[in-house]
N, C-alpha and C positions, 0 to 999 in steps of 0.2 A: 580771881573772882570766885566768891563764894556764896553757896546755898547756905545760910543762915537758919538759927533755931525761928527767925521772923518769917523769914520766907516759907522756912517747912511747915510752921504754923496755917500760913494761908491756905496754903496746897491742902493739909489735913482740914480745914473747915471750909473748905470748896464744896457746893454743893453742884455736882455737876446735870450738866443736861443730857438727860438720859434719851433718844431719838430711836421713834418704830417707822420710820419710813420701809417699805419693802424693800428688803436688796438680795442679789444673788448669796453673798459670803457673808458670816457674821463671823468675827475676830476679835483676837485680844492682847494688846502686846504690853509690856512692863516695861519701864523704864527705869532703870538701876543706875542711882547713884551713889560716888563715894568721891572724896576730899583726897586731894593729893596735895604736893608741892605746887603743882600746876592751877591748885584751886577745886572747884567742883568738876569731876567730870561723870559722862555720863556713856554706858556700854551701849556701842552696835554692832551687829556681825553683819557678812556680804553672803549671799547667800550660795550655795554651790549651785555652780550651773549646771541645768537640767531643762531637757526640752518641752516638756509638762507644767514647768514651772512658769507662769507670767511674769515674776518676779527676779526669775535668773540674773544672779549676781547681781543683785542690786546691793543697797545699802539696808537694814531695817534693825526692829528694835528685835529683843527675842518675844516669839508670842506666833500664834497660829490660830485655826479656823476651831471657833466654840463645837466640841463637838456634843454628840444628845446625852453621853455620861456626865459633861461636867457638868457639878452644882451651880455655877455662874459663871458667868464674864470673868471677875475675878481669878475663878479654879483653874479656868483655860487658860491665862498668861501665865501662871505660876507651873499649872503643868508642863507646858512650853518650853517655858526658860528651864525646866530641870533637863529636858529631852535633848533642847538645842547645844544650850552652854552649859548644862550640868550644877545649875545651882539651885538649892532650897529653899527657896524665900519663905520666910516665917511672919506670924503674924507682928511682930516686934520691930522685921525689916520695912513695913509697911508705911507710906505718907498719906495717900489721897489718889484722891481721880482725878483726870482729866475731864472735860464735854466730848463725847461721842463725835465720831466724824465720818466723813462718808468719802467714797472714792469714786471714780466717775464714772458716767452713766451708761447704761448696755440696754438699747433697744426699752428708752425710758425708766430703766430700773437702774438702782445703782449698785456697781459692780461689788464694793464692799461695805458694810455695817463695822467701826473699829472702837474698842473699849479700850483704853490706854492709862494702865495703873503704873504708880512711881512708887518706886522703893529704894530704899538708902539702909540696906546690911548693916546691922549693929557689929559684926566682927568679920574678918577679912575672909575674902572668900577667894573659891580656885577655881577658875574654869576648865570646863573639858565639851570642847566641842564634838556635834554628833557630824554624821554623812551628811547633813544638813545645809552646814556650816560650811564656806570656805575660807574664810579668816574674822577675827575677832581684833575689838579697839577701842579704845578710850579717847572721848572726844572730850576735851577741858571747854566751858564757857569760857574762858579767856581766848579760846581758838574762833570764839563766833563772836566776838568782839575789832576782830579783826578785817576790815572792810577787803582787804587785796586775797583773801580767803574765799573773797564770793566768785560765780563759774559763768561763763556764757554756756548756758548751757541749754539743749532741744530736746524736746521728749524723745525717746528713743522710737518711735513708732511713727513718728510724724514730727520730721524736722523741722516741720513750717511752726511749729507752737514749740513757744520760748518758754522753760521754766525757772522761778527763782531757784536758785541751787548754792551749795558749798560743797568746794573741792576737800576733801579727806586724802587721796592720795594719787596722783595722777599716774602712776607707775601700778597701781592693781584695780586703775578705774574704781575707785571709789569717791561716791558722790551723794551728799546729803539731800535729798529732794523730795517731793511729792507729800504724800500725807506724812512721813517721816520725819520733813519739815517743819510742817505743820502742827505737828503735835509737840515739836521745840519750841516752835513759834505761840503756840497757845500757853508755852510752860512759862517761856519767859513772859507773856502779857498777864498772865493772872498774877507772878509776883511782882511786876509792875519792873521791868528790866527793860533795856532797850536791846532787841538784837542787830547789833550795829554793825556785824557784817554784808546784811544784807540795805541796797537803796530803799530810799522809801517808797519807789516805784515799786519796789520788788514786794515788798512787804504790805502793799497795798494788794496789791497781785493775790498774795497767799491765801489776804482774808476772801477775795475774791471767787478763789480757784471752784467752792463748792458749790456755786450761784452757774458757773458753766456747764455744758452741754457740749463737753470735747467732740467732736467728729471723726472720731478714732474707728473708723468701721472695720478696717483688719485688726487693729487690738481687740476692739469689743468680740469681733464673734470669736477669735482664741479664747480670748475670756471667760467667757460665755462655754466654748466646749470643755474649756476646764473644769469648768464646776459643774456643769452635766454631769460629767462622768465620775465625778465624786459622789 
């Protein structure tokens, strides 16, 4: 399964929706794509674990918190991705944006603001992960095609709430979920793709998730201390 010169066309004249709701964090991650044998796939690293981190060892794209130096949204994933996975993205490497997305909610505010840029490297590149990182991976769309790929799987914070997910590797607990999904889930519905790993419960779910008001009150206030102290 492949991202086509059709498809990268969409993506590049995507006009996205740019969203100022207040929220604690404002971010930006990149999403890097390249053609294999396997078809299209696309990098995500797990992150190291760290007790500061909300995010500890999850699954994400490379990209972190806009800080007040960078010129844009934009500068901040590319700074990111040099930091994390040690690559350069150039203006050449560049596709299109995504629509902005949001993460859920802390004491009425929401916990992140996320800018999510795609780029597909005109020449082959080398990663080198920082202290950041705990492992790095290449996930092919042909892998999310695959329905017995999809997870039962519970927010880590509150078992009672079910998330749509995909297993990546059940041996370093790696798992495809939350706005990381989400922003697969929006890649593939702008180029008009089905992702057919996941039911259509699930994927009803996704669109859903940013219209919710989780009740996560031990996550939120970690969260919450977290980025105070930033």
């Amino acid at each position: 399964m492949f991202l086509t010169e059709k498809e990268l066309s969409i993506i590049a004249s995507h006009v996205p929706a740019r969203r100022s709701e207040q929220s604690l964090l404002r971010a930006a991650v990149a999403i890097i794509l390249r053609d294999s044998e396997n078809g299209t796939e696309f990098l995500m690293m797990q992150r190291a674990m760290h007790e500061d981190d909300p995010w500890s060892g999850q699954m994400s794209f490379p990209g972190g918190k806009i800080d007040p130096q960078d010129e844009s949204a934009r500068h901040a994933a590319e700074r990111e991705t040099l930091e994390e996975v040690g690559v350069k993205l150039s203006e050449s490497d560049y596709v299109g944006r995504l629509d902005d997305l949001y993460g859920l909610k802390v004491n009425n505010l929401f916990s992140v603001h996320v800018a999510c840029f795609i780029y597909k490297p005109t020449e082959q590149i080398e990663l080198r992960a920082n202290y950041e990182v705990a492992d790095m991976v290449w996930v092919s769309m042909q892998y999310l095609n695959q329905p017995e790929n999809a997870l039962d799987f519970y927010h880590p914070k509150d078992q009672s709430v079910r998330m749509p997910a995909v297993l990546i590797n059940s041996a370093k607990d790696q798992v495809l979920w939350g706005l990381s999904l989400r922003m697969i889930s929006m890649l593939y519905s702008l180029v008009g793709f089905e992702l057919e790993v996941l039911s259509e419960q699930d994927q009803l779910a996704l669109e859903q998730i940013e219209k919710r008001n989780l009740q996560l009150d031990q996550q939120g206030s970690r969260v919450a201390r977290f980025f105070a102290e930033r």
